[in-house]
TORTIMAR-310795 format. One record per residue: x, y, z of N, C-alpha, C in turn; residue in three letters; residue number from 1. Coordinates in steps of 0.05 Angstrom, whole numbers, plus 32768, in hexadecimal, padded with zeros to 4 digits. Each point is the difference from the previous one (the first is absolute). Example, Ala and Ser with C-alpha at 12.3 -4.5 7.8 and 13.67 -1.06 7.14 Angstrom:
2
[atom [8108, 7F8E, 809C], [7FEE, 8018, 8000], [8012, 8018, 8000], "ALA", 1] [atom [7FF9, 8015, 7FF2], [8010, 8018, 8001], [7FF1, 8016, 800E], "SER", 2] 
//
This chain:
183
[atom [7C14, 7E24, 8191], [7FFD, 800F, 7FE8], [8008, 801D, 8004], "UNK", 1] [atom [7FF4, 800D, 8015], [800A, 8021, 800A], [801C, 7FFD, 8008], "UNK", 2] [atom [8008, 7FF1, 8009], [802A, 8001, 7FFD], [8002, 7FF7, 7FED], "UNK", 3] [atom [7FFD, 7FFB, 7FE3], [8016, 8002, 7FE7], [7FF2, 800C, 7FF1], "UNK", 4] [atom [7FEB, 800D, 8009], [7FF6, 801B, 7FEB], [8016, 8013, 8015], "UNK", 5] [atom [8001, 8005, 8013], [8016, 8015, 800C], [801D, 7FF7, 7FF6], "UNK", 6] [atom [8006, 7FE7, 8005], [801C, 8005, 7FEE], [8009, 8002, 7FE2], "UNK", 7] [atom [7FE4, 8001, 7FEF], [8003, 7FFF, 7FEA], [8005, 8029, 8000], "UNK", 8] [atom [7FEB, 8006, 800D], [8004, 8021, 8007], [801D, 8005, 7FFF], "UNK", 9] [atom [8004, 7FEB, 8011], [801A, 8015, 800F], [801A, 7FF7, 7FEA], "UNK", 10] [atom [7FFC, 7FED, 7FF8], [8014, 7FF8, 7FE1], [7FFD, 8013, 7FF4], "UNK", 11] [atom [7FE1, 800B, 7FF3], [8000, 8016, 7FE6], [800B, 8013, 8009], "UNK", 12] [atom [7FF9, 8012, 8015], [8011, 8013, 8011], [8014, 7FFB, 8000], "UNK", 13] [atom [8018, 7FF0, 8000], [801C, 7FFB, 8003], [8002, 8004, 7FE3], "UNK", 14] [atom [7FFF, 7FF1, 7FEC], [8002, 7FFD, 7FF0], [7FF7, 801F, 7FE3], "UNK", 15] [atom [7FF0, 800C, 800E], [7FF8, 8019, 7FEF], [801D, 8013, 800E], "UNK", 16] [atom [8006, 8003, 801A], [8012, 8012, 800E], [8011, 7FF4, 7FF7], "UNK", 17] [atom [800F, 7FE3, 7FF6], [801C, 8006, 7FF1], [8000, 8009, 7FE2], "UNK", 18] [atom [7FEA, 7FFB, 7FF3], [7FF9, 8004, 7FEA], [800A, 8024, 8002], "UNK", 19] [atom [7FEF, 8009, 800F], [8005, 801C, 8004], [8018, 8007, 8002], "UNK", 20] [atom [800D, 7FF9, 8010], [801C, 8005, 800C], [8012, 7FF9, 7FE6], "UNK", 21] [atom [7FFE, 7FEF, 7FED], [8005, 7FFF, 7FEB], [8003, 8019, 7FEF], "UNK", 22] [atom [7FE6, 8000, 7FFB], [7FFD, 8018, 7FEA], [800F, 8019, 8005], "UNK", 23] [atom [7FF7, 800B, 8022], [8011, 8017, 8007], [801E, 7FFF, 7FF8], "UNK", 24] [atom [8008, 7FEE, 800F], [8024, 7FFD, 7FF4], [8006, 8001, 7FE7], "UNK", 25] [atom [7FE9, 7FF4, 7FEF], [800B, 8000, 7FE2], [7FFA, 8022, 7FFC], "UNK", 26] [atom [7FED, 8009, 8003], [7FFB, 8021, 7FF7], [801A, 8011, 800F], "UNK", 27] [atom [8004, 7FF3, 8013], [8014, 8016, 8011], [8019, 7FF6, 7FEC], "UNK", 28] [atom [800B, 7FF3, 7FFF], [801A, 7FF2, 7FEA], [7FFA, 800B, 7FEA], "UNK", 29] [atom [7FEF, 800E, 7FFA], [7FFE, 8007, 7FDF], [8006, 8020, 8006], "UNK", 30] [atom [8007, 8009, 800F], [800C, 8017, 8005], [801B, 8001, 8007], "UNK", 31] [atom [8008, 7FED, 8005], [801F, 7FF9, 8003], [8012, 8006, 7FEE], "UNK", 32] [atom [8019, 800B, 7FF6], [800A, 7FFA, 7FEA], [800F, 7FEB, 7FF4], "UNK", 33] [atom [8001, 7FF8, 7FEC], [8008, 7FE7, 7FF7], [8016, 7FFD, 7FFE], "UNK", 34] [atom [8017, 8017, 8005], [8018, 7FFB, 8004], [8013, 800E, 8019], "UNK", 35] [atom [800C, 7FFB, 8009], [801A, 8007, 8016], [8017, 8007, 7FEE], "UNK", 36] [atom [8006, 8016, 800B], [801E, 8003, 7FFF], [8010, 8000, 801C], "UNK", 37] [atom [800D, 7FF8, 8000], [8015, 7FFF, 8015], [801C, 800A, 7FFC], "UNK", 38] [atom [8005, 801B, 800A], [801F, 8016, 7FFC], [8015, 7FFA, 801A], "UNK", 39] [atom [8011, 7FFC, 7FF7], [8019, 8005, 801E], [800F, 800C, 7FE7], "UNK", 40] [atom [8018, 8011, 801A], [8016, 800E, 7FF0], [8013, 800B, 801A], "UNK", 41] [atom [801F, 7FFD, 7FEC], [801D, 8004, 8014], [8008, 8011, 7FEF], "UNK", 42] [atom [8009, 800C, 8014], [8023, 8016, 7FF6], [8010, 7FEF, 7FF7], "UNK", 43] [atom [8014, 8009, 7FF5], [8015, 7FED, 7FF4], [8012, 8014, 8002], "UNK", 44] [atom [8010, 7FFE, 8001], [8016, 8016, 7FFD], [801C, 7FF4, 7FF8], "UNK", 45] [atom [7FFD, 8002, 7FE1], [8016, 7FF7, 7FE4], [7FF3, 8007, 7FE8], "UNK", 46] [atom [8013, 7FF4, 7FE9], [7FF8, 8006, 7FEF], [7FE8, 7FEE, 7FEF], "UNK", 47] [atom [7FF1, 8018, 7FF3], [7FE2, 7FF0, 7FF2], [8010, 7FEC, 7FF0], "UNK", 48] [atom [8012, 7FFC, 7FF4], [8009, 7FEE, 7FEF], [8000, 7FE7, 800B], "UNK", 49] [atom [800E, 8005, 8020], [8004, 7FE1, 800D], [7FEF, 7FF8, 8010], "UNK", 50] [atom [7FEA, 8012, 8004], [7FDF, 7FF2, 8003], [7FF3, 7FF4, 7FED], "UNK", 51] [atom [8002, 800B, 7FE8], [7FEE, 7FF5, 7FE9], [8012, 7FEB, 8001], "UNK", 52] [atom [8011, 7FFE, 7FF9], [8015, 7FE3, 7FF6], [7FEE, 7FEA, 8018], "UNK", 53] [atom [8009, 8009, 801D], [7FF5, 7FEF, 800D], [7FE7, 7FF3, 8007], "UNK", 54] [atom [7FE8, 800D, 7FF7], [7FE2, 8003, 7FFA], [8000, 7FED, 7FE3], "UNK", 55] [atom [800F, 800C, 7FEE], [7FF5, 7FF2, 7FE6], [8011, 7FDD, 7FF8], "UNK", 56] [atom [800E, 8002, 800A], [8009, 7FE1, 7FFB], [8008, 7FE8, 801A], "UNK", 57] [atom [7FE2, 7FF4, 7FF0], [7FF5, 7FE8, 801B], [8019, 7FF3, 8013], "UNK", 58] [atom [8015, 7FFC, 7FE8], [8019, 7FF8, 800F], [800D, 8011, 801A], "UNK", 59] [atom [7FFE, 8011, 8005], [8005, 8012, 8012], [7FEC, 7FF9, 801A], "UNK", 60] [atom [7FEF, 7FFE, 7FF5], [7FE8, 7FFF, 8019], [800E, 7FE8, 8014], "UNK", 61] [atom [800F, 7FF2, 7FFC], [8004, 7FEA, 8012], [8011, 8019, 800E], "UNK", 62] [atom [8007, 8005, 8002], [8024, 8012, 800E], [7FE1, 801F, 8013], "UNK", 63] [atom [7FEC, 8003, 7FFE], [7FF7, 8013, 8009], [7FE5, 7FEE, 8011], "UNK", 64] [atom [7FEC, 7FF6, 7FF4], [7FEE, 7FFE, 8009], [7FF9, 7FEB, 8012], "UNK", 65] [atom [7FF8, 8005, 8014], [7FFD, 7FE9, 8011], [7FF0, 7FE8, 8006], "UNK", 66] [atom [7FED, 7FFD, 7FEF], [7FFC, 7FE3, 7FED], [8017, 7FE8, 7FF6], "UNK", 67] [atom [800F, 801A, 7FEE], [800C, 7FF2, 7FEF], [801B, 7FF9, 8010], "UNK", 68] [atom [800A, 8011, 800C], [8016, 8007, 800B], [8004, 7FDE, 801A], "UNK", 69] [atom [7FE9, 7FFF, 800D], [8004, 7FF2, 8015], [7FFE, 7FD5, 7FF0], "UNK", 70] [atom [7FEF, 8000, 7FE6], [7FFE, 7FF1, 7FF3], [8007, 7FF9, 7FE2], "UNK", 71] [atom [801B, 8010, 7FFC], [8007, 7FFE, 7FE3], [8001, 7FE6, 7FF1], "UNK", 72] [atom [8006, 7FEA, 800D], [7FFC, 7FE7, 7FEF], [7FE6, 7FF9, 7FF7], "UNK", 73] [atom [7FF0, 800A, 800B], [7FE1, 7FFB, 7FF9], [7FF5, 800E, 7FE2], "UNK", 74] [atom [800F, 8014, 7FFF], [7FF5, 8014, 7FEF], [8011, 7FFB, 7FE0], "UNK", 75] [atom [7FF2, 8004, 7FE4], [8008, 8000, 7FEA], [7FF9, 801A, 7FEC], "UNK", 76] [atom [801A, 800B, 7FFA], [8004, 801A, 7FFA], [7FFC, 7FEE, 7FDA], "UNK", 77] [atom [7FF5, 8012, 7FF4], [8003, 8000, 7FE2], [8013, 800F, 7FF5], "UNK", 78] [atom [800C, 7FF3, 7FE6], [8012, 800D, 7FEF], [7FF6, 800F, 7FED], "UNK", 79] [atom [800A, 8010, 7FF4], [8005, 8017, 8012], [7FF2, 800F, 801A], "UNK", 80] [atom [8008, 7FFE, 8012], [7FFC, 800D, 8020], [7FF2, 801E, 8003], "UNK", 81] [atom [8000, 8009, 7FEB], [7FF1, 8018, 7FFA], [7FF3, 8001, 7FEA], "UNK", 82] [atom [7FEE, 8012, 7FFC], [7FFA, 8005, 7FE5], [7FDE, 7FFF, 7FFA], "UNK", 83] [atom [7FEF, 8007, 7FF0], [7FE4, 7FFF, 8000], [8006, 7FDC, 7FFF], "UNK", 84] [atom [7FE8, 7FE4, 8006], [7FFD, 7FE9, 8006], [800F, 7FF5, 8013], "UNK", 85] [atom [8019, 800C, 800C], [800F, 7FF3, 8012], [7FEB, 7FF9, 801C], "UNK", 86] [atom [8010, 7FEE, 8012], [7FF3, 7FF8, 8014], [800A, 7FF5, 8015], "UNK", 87] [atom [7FF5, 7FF8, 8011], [800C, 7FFB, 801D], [7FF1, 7FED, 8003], "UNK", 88] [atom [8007, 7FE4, 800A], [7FEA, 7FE9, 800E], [800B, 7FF3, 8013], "UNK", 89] [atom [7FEE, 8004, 8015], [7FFE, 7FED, 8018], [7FEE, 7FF6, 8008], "UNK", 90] [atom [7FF8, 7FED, 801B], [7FF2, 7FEA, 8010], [7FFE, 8012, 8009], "UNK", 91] [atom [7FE0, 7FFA, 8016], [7FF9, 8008, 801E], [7FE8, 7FF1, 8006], "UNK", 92] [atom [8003, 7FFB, 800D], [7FE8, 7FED, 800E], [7FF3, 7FF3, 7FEE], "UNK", 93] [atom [8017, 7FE5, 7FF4], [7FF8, 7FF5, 7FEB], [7FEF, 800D, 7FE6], "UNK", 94] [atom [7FFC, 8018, 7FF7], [7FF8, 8011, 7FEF], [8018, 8006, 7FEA], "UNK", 95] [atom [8001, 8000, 7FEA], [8019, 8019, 7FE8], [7FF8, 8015, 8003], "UNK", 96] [atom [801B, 8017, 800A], [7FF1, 801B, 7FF6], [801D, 800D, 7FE6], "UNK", 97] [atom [7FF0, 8010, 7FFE], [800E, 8005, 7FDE], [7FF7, 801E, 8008], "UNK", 98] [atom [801A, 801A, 7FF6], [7FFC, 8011, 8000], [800C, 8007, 7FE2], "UNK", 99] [atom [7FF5, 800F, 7FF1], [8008, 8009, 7FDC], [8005, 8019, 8001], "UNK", 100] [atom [8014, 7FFE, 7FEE], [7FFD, 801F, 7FFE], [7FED, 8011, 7FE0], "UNK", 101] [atom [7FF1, 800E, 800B], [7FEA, 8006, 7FE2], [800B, 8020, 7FF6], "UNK", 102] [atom [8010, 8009, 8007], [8007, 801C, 7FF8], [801A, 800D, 800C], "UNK", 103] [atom [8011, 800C, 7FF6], [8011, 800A, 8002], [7FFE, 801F, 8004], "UNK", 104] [atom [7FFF, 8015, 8015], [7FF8, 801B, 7FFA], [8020, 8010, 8006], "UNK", 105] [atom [7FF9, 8018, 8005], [8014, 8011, 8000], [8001, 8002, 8017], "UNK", 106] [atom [7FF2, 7FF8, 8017], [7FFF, 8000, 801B], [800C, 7FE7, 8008], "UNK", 107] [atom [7FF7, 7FEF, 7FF9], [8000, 7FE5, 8007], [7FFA, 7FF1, 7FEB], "UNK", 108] [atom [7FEA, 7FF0, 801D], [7FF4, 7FD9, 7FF0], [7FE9, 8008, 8008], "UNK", 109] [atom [7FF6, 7FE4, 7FE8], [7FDF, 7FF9, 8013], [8001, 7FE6, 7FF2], "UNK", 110] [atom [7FF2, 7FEF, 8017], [8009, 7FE5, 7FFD], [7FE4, 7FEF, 8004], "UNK", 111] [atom [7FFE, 7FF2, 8001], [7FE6, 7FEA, 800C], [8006, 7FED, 800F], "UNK", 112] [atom [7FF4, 7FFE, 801B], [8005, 7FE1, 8012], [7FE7, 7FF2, 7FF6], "UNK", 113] [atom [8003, 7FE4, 7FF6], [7FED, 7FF1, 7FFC], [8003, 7FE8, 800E], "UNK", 114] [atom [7FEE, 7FEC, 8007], [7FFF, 7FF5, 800D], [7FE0, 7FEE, 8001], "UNK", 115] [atom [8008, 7FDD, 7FF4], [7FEE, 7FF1, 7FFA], [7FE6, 800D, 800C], "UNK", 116] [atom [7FE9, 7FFF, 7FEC], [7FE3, 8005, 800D], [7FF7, 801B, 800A], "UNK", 117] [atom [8014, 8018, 8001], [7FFC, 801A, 8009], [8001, 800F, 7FE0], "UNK", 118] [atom [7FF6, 801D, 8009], [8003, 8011, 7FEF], [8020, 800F, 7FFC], "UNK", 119] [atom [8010, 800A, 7FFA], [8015, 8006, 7FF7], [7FFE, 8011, 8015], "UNK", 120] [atom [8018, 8011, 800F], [7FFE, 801B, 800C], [8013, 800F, 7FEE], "UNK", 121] [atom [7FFB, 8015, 7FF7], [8015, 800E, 7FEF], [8012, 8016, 8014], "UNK", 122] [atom [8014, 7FFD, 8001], [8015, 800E, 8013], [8012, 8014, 7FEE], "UNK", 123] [atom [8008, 8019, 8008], [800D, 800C, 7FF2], [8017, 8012, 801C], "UNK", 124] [atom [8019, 8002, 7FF5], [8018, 8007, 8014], [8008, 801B, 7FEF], "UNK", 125] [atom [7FFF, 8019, 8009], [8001, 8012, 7FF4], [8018, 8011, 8014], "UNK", 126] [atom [800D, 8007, 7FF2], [801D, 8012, 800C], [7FF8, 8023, 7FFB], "UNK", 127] [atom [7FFF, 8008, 800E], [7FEE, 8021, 8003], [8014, 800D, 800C], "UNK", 128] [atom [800C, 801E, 7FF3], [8018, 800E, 8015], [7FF2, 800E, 8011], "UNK", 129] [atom [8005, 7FFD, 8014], [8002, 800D, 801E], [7FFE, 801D, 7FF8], "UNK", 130] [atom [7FE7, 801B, 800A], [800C, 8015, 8009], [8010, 8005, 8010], "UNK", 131] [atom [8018, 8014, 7FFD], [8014, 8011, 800B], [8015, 7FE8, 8010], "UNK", 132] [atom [8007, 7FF0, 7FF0], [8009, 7FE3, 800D], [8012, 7FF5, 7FE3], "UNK", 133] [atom [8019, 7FF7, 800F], [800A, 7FEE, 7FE8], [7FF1, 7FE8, 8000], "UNK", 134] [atom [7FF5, 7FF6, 8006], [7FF7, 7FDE, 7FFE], [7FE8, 8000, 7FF3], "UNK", 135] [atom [7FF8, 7FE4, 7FFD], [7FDF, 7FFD, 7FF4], [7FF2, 7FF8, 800E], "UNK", 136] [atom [7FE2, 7FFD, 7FF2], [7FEF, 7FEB, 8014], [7FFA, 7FE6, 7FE7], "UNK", 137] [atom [7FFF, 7FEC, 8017], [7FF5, 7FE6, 7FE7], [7FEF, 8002, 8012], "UNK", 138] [atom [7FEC, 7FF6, 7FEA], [7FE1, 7FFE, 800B], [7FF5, 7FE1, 7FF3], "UNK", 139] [atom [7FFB, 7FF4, 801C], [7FEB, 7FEA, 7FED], [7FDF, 8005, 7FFE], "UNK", 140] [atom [7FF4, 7FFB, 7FE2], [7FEE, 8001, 8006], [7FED, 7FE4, 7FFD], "UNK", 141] [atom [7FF0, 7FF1, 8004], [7FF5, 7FF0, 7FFA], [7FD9, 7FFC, 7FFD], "UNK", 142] [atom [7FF7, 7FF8, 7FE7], [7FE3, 8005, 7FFB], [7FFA, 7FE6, 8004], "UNK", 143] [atom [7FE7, 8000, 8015], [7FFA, 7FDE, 8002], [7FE6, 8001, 7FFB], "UNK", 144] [atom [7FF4, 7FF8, 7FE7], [7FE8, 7FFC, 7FF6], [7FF2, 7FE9, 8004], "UNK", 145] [atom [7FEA, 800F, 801B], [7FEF, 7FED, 800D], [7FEB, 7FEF, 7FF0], "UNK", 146] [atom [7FF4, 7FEC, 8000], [7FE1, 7FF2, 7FF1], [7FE4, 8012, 800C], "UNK", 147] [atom [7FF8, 7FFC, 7FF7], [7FE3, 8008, 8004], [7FF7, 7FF0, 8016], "UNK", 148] [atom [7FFC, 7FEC, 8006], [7FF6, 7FFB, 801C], [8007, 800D, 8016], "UNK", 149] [atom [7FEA, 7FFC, 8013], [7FFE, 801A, 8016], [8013, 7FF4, 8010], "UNK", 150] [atom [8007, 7FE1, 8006], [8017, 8006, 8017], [8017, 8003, 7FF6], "UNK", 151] [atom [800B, 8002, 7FEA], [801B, 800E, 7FEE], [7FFE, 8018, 8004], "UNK", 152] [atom [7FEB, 800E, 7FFD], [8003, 801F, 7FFE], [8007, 800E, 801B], "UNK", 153] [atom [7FEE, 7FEC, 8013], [8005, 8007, 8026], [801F, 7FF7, 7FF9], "UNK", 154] [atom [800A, 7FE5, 7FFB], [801D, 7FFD, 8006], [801D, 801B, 7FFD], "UNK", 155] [atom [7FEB, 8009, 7FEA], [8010, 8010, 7FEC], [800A, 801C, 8018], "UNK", 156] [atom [7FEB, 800B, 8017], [8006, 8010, 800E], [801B, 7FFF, 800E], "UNK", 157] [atom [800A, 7FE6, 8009], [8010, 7FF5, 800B], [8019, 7FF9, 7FF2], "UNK", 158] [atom [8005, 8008, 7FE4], [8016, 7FFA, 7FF0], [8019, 8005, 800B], "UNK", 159] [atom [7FFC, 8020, 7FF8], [8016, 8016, 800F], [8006, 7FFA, 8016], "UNK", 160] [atom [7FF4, 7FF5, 800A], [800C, 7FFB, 801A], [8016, 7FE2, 800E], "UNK", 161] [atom [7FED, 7FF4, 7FF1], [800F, 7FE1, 7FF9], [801D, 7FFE, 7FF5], "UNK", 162] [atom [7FFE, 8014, 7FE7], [8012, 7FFD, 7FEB], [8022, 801B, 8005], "UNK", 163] [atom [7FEE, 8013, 8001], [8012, 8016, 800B], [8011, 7FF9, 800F], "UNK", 164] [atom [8002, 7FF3, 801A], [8023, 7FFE, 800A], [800D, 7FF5, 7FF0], "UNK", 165] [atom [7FF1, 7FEA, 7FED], [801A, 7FF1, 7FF0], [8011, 800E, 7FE8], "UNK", 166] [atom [7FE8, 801C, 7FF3], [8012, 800C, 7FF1], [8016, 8014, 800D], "UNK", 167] [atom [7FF3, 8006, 801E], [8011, 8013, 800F], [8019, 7FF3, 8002], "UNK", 168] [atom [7FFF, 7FEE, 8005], [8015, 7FF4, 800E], [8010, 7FFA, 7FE7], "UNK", 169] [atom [8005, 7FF2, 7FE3], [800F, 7FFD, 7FF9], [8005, 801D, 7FEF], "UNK", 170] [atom [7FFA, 8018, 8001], [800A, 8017, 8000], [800C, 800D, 800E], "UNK", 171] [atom [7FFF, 7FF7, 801B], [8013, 8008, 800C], [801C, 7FEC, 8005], "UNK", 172] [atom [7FFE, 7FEE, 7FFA], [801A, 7FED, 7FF5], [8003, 8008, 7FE6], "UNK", 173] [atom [7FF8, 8000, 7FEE], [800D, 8017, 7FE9], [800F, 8014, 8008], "UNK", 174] [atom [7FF6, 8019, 8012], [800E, 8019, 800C], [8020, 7FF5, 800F], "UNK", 175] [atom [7FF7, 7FE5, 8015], [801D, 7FF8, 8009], [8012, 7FF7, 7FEB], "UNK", 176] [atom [7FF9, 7FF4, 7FEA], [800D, 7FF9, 7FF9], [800D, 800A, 7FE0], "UNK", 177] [atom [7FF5, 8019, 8003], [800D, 8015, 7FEB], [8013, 8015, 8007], "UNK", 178] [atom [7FFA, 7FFF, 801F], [800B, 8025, 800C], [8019, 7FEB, 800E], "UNK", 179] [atom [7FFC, 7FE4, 8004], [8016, 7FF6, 801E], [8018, 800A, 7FE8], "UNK", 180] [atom [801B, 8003, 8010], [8019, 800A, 7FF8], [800D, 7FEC, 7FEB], "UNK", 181] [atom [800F, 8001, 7FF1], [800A, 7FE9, 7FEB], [8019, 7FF7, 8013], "UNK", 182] [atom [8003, 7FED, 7FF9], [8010, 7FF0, 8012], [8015, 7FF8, 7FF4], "UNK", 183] 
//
């Protein structure tokens, strides 16, 4: 009888300390913020015209980005290839992802990746002139609006970091492949 009154002890004790351990994480997550942005940005050095051209119509993106570039049969460009509703769709790890375009600015785009069962990330590619420099900067930016549960919000620390080489990187295959020489 005195050993399973002690392990009944030592159950409530386990069981109150995750309870606890619980609650803390949820109070600590509620100071978190509920959204990420994630910025990368290149020099470009040409003209804003033939960045935006190349930024705003999905068709293009095969010839620059290295997604698209290394897997163009996979991918389905919408007609028209630019424009507010246009879109881009491909496969990845058995998933659709769909990128839209929701706005047209004087800088750029801003677009949405969606993708079955997630929240939208809204991405925007903005062409900015360079101080004391002929060239621009394109900048991506992307907002990834976390859930309210506490291990989304912890995940959420880790975005930028996950996600950032991939915008680095196909900005800087944009830069090669605006500035390389015409042939």
């Amino acid at each position: 009888m005195g050993m399973m009154n002690n392990n009944m002890r030592l159950l409530k004790g386990f069981l109150f300390a995750i309870v606890g351990l619980f609650v803390v994480m949820t109070l600590f997550s509620l100071i978190l913020p509920g959204n990420v942005i994630t910025t990368k940005a290149v020099p470009v050095h040409t003209s804003s015209d033939k960045i935006l051209n190349a930024v705003s119509d999905f068709n293009q993106w095969k010839s620059w980005h290295p997604v698209f570039k290394s897997d163009s049969n996979n991918v389905i460009v919408s007609n028209p290839s630019s424009g507010v509703n246009a879109f881009l769709q491909w496969n990845s790890n058995g998933a659709s992802n769909r990128m839209t375009i929701t706005e047209l600015t004087a800088q750029g785009i801003r677009f949405n990746l969606s993708r079955p069962g997630e929240t939208p990330i809204e991405n925007s590619l903005n062409v900015l002139p360079l101080h004391d420099s002929t060239g621009y900067q394109v900048e991506w930016s992307a907002l990834t609006k976390l859930g309210w549960y506490p291990w989304q919000k912890f995940a959420g620390i880790f975005v930028g970091e996950i996600t950032g080489p991939g915008y680095e990187a196909a900005l800087l295959s944009l830069q090669r492949h605006l500035e390389e020489p015409m042939r």
